[in-house]
NULUMGU-233116 format. One record per residue (C-alpha): residue number from 1; residue in one letter; x, z, y. Coordinates in steps of 0.05 Angstrom, whole numbers, plus 32768, in hexadecimal, padded with zeros to 4 digits. Each point is the difference from the previous one (the first is absolute). Layout:
# residues N
+-----+-----+------+------+------+
:   n : res :    x :    z :    y :
+-----+-----+------+------+------+
: NUM :   A :    X :    Z :    Y :
...
+-----+-----+------+------+------+
//
This chain:
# residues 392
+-----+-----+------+------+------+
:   n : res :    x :    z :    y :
+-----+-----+------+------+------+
:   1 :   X : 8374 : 81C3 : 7ECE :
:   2 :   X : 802E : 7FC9 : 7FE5 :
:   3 :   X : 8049 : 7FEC : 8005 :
:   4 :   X : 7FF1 : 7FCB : 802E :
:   5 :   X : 7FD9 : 8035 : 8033 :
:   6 :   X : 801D : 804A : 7FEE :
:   7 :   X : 7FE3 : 8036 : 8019 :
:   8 :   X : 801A : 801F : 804A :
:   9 :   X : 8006 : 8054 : 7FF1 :
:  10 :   X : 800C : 8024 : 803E :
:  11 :   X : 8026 : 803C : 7FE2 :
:  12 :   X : 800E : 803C : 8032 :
:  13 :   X : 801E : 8040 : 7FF8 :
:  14 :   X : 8030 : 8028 : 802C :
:  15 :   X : 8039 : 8006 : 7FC4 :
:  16 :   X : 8029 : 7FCD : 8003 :
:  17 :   X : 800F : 800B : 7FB7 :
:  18 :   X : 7FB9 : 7FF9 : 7FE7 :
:  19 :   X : 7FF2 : 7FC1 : 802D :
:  20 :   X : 8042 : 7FD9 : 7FEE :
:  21 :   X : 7FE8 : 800E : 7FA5 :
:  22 :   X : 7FBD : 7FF1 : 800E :
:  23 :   X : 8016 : 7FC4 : 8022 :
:  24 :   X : 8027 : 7FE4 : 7FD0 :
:  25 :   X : 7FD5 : 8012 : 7FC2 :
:  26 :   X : 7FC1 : 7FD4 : 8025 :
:  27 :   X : 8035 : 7FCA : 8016 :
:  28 :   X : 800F : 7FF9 : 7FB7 :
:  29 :   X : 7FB8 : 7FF9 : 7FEF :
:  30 :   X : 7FF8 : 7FC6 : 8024 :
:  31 :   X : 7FE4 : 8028 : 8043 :
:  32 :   X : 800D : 7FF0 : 8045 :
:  33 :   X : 800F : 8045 : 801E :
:  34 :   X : 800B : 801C : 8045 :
:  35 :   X : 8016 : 8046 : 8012 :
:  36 :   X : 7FE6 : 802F : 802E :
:  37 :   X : 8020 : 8044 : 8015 :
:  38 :   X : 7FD3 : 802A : 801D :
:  39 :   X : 7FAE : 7FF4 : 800E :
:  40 :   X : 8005 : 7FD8 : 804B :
:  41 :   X : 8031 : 7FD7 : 7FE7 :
:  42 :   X : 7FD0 : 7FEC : 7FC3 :
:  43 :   X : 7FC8 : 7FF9 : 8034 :
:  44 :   X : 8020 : 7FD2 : 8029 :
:  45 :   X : 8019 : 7FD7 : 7FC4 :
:  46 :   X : 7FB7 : 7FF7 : 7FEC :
:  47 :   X : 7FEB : 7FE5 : 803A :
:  48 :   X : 8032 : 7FC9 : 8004 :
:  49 :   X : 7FFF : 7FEF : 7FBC :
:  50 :   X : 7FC7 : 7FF3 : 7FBE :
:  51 :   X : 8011 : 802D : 7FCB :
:  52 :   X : 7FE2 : 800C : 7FB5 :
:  53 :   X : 8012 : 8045 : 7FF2 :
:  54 :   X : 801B : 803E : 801C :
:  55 :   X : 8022 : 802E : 7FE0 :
:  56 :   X : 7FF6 : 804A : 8037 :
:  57 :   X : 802B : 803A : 7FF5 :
:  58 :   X : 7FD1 : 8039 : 801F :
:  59 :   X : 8039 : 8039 : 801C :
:  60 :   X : 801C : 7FDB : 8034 :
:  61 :   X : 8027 : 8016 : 8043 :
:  62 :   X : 7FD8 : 7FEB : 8046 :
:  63 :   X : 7FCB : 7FD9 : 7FD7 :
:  64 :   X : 7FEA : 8018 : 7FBD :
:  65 :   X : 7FD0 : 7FD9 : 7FCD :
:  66 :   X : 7FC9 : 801E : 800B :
:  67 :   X : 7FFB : 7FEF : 8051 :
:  68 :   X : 801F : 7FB4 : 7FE2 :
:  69 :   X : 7FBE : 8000 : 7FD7 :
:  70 :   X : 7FD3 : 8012 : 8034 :
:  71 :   X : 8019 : 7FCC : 802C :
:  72 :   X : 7FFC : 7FCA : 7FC3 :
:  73 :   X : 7FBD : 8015 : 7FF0 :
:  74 :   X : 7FE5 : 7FF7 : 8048 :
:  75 :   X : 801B : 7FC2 : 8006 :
:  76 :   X : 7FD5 : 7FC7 : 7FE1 :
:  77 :   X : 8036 : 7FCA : 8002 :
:  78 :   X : 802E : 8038 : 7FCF :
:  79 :   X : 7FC6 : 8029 : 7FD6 :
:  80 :   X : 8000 : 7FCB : 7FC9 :
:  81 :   X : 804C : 8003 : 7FF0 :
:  82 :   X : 8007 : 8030 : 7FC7 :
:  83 :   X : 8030 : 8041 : 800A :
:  84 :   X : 801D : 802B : 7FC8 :
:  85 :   X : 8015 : 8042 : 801A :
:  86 :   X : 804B : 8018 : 7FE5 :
:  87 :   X : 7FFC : 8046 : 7FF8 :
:  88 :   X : 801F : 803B : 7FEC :
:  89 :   X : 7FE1 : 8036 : 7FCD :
:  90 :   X : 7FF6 : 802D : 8032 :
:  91 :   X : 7FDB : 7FDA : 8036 :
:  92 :   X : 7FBC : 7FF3 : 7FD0 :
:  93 :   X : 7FD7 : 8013 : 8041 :
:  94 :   X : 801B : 7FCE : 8032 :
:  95 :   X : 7FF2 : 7FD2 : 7FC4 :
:  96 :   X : 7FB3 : 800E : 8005 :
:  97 :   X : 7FFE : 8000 : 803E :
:  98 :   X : 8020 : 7FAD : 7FFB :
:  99 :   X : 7FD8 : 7FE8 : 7FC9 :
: 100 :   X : 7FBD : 8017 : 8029 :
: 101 :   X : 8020 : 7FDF : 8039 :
: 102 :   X : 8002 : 7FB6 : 7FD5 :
: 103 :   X : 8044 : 8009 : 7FD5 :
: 104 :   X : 7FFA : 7FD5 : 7FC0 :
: 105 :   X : 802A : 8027 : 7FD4 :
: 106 :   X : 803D : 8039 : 8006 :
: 107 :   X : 8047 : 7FFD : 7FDE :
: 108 :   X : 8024 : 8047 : 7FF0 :
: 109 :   X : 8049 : 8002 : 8018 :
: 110 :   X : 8030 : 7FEF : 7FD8 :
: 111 :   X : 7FE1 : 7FC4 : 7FF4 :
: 112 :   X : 7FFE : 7FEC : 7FBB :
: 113 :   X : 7FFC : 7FB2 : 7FFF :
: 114 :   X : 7FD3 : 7FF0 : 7FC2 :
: 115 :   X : 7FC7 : 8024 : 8027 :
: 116 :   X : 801C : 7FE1 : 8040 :
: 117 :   X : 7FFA : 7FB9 : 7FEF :
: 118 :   X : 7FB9 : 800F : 7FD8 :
: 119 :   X : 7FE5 : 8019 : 803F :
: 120 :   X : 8018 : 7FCC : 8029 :
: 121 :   X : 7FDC : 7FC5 : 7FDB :
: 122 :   X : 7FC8 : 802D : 7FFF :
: 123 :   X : 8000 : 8004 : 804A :
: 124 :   X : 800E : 7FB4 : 8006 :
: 125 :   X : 7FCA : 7FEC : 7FCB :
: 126 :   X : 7FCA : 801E : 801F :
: 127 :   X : 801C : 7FEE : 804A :
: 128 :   X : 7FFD : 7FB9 : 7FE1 :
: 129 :   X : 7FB3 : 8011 : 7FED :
: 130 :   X : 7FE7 : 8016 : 803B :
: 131 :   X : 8026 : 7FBE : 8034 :
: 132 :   X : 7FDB : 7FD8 : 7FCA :
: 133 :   X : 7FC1 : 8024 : 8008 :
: 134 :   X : 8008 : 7FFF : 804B :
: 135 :   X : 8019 : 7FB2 : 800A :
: 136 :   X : 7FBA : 7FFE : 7FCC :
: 137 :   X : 7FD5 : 8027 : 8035 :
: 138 :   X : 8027 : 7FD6 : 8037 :
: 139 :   X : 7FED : 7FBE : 7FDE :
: 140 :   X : 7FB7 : 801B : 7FF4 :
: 141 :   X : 7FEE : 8011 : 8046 :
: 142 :   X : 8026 : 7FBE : 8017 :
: 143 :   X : 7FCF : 7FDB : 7FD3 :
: 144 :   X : 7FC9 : 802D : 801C :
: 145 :   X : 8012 : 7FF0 : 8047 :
: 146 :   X : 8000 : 7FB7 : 7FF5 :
: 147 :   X : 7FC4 : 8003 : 7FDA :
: 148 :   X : 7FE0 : 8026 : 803A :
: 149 :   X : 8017 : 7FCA : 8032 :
: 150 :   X : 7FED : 7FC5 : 7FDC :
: 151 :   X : 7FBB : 8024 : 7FF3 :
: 152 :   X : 7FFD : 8001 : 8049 :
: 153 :   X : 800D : 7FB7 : 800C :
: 154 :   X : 7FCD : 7FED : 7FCF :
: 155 :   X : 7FCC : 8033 : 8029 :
: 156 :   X : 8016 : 7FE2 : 803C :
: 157 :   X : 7FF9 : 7FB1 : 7FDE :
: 158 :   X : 7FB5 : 8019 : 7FE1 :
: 159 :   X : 7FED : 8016 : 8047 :
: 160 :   X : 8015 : 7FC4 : 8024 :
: 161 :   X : 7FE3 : 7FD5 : 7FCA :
: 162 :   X : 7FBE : 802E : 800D :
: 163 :   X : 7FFF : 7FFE : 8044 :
: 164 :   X : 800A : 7FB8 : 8000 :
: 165 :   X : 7FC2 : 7FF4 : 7FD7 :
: 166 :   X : 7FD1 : 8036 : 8024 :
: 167 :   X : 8015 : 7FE8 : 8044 :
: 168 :   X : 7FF9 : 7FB6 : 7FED :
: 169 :   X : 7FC0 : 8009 : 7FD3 :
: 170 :   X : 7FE1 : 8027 : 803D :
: 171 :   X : 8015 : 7FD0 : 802A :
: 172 :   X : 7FE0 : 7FC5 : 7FDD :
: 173 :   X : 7FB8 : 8022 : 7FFE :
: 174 :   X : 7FE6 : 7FEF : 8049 :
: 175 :   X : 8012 : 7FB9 : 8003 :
: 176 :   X : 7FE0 : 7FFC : 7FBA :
: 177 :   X : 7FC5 : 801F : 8025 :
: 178 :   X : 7FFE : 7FC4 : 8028 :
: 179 :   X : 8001 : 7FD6 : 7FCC :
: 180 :   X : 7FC0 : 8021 : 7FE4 :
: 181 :   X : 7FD8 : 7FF8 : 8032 :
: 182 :   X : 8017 : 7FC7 : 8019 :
: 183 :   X : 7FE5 : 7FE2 : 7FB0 :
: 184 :   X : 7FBE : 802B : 8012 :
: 185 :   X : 7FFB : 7FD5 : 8043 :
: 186 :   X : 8008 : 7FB6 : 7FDC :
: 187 :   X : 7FD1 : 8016 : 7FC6 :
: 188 :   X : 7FCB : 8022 : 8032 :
: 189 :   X : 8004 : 7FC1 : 802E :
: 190 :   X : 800C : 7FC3 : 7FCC :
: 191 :   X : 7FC4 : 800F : 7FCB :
: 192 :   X : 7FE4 : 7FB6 : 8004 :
: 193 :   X : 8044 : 7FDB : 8005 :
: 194 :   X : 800A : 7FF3 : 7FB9 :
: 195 :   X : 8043 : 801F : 7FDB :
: 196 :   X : 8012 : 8029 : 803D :
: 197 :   X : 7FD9 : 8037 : 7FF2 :
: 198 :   X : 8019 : 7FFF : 7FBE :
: 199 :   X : 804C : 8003 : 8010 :
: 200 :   X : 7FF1 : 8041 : 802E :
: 201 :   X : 7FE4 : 801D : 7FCE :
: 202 :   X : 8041 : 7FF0 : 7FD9 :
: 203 :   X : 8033 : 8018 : 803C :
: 204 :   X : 7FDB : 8041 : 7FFE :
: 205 :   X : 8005 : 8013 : 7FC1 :
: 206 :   X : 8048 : 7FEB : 7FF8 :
: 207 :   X : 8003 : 8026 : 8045 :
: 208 :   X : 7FE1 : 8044 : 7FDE :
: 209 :   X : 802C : 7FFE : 7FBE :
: 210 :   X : 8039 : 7FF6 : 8037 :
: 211 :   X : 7FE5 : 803E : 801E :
: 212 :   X : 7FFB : 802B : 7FBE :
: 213 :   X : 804A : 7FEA : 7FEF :
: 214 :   X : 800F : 801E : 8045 :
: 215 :   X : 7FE0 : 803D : 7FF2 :
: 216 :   X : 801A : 8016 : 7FC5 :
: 217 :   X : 8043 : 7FEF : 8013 :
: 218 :   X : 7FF9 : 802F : 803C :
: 219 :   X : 7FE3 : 8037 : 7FCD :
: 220 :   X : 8039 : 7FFA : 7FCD :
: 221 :   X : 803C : 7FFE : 8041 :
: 222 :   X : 7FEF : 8049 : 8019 :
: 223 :   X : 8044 : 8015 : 801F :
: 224 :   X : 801B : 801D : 803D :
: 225 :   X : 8024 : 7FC6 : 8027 :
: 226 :   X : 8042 : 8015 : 8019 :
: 227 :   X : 8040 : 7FDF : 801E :
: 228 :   X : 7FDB : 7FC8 : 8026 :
: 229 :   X : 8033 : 7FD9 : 8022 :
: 230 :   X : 7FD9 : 7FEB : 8051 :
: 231 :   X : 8012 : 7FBF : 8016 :
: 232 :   X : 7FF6 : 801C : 8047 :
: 233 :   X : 8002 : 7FD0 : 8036 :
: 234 :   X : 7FDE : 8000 : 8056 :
: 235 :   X : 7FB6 : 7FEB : 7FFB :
: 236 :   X : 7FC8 : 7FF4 : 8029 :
: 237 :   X : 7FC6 : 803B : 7FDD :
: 238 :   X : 7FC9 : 7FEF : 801B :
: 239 :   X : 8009 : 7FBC : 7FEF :
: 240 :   X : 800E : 8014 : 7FBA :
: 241 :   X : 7FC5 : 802F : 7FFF :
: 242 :   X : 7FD0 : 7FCC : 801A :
: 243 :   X : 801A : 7FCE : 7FC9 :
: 244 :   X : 7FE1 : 8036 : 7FCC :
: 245 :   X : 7FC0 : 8009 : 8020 :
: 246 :   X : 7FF6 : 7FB2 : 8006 :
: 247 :   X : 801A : 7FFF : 7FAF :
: 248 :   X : 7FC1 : 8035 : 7FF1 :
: 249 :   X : 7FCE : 7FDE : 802D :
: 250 :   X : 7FE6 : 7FD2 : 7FC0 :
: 251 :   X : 7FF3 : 803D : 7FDC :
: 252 :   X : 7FDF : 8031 : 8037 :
: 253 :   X : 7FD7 : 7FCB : 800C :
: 254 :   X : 7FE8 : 7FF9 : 7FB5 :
: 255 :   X : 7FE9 : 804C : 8003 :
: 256 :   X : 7FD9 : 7FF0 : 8040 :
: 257 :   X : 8031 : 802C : 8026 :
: 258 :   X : 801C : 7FF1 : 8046 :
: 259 :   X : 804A : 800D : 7FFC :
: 260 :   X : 8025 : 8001 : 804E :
: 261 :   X : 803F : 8007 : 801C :
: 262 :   X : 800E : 8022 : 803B :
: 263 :   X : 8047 : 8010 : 8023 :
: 264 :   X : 800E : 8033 : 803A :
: 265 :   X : 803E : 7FE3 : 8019 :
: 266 :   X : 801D : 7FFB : 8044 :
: 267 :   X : 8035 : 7FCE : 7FE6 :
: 268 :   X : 801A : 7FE1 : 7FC1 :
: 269 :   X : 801E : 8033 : 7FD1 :
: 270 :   X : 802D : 7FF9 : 7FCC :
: 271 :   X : 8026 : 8025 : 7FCC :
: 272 :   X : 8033 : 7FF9 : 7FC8 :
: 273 :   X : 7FDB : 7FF9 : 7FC2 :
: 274 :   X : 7FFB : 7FD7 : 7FB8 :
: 275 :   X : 7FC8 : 7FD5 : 801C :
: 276 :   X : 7FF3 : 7FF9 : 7FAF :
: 277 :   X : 7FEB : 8042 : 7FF1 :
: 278 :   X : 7FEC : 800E : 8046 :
: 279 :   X : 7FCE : 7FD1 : 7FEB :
: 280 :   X : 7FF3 : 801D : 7FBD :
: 281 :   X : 7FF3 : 8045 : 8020 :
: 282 :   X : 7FD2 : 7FE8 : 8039 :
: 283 :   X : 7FD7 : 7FD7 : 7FCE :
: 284 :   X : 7FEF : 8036 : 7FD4 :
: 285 :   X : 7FDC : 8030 : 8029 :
: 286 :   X : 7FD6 : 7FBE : 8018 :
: 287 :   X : 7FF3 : 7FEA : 7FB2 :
: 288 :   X : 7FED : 8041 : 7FF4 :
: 289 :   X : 7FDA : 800F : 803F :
: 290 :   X : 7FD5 : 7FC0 : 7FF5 :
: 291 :   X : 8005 : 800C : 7FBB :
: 292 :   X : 7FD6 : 8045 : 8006 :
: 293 :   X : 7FD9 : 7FEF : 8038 :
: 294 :   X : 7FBC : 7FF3 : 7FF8 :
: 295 :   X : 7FD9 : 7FC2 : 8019 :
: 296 :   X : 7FEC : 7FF2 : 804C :
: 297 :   X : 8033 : 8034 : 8014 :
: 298 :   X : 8040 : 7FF9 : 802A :
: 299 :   X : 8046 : 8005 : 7FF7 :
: 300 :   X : 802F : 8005 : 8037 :
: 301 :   X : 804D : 7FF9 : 7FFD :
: 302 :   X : 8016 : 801E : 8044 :
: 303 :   X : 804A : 7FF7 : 8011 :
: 304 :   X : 8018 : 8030 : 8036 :
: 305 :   X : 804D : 8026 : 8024 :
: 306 :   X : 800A : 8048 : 8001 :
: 307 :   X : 8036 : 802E : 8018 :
: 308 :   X : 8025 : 8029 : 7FCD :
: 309 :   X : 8036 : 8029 : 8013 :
: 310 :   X : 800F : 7FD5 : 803D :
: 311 :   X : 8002 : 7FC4 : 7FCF :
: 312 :   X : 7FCC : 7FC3 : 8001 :
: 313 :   X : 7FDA : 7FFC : 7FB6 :
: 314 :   X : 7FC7 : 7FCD : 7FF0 :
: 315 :   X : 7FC8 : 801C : 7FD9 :
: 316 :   X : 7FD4 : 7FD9 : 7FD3 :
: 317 :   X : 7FB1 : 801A : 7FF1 :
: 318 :   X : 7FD0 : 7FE6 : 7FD3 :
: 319 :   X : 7FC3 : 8012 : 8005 :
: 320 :   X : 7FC9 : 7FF7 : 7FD2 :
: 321 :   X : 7FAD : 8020 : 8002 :
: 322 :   X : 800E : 800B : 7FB2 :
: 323 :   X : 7FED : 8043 : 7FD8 :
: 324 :   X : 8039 : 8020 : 8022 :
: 325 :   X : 802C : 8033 : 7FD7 :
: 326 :   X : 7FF8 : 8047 : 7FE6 :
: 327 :   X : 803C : 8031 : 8013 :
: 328 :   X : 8019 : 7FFB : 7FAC :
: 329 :   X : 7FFD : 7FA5 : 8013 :
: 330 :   X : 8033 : 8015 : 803D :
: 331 :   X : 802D : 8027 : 7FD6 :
: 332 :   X : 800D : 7FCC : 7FCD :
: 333 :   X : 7FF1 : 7FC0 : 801C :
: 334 :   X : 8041 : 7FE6 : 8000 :
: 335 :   X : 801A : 8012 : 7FBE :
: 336 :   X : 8004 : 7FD5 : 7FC5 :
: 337 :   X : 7FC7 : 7FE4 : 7FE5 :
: 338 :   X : 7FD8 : 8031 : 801C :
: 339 :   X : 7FAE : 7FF0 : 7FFD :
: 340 :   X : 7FD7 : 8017 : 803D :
: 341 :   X : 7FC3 : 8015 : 7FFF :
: 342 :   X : 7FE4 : 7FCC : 8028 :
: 343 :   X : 7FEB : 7FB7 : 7FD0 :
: 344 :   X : 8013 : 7FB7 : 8010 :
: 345 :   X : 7FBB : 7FE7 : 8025 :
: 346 :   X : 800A : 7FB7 : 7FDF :
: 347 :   X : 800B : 8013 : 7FBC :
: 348 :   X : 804D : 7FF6 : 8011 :
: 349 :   X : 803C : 801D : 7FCA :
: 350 :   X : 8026 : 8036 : 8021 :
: 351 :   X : 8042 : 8014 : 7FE3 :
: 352 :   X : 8013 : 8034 : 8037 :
: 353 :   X : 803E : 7FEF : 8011 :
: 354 :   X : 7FFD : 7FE3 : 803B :
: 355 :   X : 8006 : 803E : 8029 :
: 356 :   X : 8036 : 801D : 7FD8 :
: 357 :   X : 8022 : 7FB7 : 8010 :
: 358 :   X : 7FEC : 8004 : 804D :
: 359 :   X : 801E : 804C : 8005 :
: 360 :   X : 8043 : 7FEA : 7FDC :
: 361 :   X : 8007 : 7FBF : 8033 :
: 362 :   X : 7FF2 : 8025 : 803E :
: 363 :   X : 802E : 8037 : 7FEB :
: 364 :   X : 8039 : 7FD4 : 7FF0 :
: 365 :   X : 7FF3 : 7FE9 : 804B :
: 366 :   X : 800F : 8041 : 801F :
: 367 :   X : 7FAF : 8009 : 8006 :
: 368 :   X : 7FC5 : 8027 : 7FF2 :
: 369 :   X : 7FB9 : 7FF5 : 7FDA :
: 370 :   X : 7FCA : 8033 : 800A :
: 371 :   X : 7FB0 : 7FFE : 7FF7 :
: 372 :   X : 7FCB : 8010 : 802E :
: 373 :   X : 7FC1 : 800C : 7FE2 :
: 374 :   X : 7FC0 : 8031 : 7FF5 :
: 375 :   X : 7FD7 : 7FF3 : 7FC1 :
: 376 :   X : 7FC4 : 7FCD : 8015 :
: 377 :   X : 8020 : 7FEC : 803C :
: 378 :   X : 802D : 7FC4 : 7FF3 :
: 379 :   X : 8051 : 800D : 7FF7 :
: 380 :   X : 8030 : 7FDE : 8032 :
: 381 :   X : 8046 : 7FF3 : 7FE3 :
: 382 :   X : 8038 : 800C : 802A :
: 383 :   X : 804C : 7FE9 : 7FF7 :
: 384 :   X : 8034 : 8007 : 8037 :
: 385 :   X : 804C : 7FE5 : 8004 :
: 386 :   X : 8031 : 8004 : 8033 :
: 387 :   X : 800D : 7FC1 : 8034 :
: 388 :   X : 8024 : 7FE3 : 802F :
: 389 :   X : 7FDF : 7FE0 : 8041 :
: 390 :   X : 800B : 7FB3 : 8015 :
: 391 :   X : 8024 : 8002 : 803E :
: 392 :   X : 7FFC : 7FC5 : 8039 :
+-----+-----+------+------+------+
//
């Protein structure tokens, strides 16, 4: 403690003698001191007011120092203030029993003052120590917290960055598809028109090194996407379904397969959804149902209303007369990158995350993605969300 910020001693002692001496020897030190007369009188002092050090007679009417101490010690906002017990010779027991209770130090009555004020900047050194060793720890975990939290927001940055660039990377591959073949169409058809030929062979290659940047960026952006924002708005699903299977009708029909569209509606039906990834999750399971079906075979997107709970739901199937999937394909199907069993029947790139991409949309929507499926037997892909029925 300096001049400019003495210390505050909280002396008591139920002699009005000893109080008013020890009050004026620490008052001539350079000490701030209050006086307390008896143990709830200190108590309540405490409470209203920060002190440095307290100086605790122990025999004491109503209150003694001893019970003082046990209150001090319980108390977390008064257990670091350091006490020194005044005592007499004969009360070396109730001294004990202090110092195991948290008393710093203990003064003998009378009180000589050389060993008075040496104990008291004992006391307030190593009080000093220890509020610089707790603003330290204070500072420390502040730091740590901050730390923590901007740690977080970088997480949180890296994830949106990485969904960003799985989503869009996934997103990109189909209409690249189309490209593909639709470079294997001019080349297959144009072989005697001179330089056309040529420059499909030239749009598919650029196409495929497209495809293998794709790729690899899906491999190397492996997170779980969270915190998707929906843009959710009223549409028209069927229509939006139908605009998928007309999208994937270019590359069914490349695999020789017959890709339909059937819907088992009364009415129009339509729901609040974000016709985006609506889209996204739709056109998945019909990639990948073409994608693994094999040639000459069907797949049917069927587009139907069921009851739940008293509540109208549309469910979307997609079926497929592909390999089907073992019980182990069913379990994990929709995690991460997962690889089925089943194999591409075009020599397609799978990345498998599609399904985990479909799950995460249609659960976002308040819906539900399940597979139906015995090994051998073809799969059919169901997703379900929640609507609301055109009225008039």
């Amino acid at each position: 403690m300096t001049d400019k910020n003495p210390a505050r001693i909280l002396v008591v002692d139920d002699v009005d003698y000893n109080r008013d001496v020890l009050a004026r020897i620490l008052t001539r030190d350079g000490h701030r001191v209050v006086t307390a007369s008896g143990g709830r009188e200190a108590l309540a002092i405490l409470a209203a007011e920060p002190f440095d050090l307290i100086l605790l007679d122990v025999m004491m009417p109503e209150m003694d120092g001893i019970q003082v101490m046990t209150v001090i010690h319980q108390d977390p906002a008064l257990k670091h203030i350091p006490v020194v017990m005044l005592s007499a010779q004969n009360e070396q027991e109730n001294i004990v029993k202090c110092l195991k209770l948290g008393a710093q130090d203990y003064l003998p009555k009378p009180i000589n003052q050389s060993i008075l004020n040496a104990r008291i900047i004992s006391c307030l050194e190593r009080k000093k120590l220890r509020d610089l060793e707790k603003a330290y720890v204070e500072r420390l975990e502040a730091m740590e917290a901050q730390l923590k939290h901007s740690n977080e927001d970088l997480q949180q940055s890296n994830q949106i960055k990485s969904r960003f660039l799985a989503t869009a990377a996934h997103d990109l591959k189909n209409p690249l598809t189309g490209i593909l073949l639709l470079a294997e169409l001019i080349r297959s058809e144009a072989q005697d028109v001179q330089g056309v030929a040529s420059r499909a062979q030239r749009i598919d290659e650029v196409g495929r090194k497209m495809l293998q940047i794709i790729n690899s960026l899906l491999e190397t952006t492996a997170q779980e996407i969270r915190d998707v924002t929906l843009d959710l708005q009223e549409s028209n699903l069927p229509s939006l379904v139908h605009q998928v299977v007309t999208s994937n009708q270019e590359y069914a029909q490349s695999k020789n397969l017959k890709l339909t569209y059937q819907e088992l509606l009364a009415g129009e039906c339509w729901g609040f959804v974000d016709e985006v990834h609506f889209r996204q999750a739709v056109d998945n399971l019909v990639n990948n149902a073409i994608k693994y079906s094999p040639p000459g075979k069907a797949v049917d997107v069927i587009l139907s209303p069921r009851m739940v709970e008293g509540q109208t739901w549309v469910e979307i199937q997609v079926r497929d007369q592909g390999p089907g999937l073992t019980a182990e394909d069913k379990a994990q199907a929709f995690g991460l990158y997962q690889r089925l069993s089943a194999k591409p029947t075009g020599g397609e790139y799978s990345t498998g995350l599609g399904l985990s991409i479909v799950k995460q949309m249609v659960e976002l929507h308040g819906g539900h993605v399940w597979i139906e499926s015995e090994f051998g037997q073809g799969a059919t892909f169901c997703l379900d969300l929640p609507l609301r029925t055109a009225v008039g």
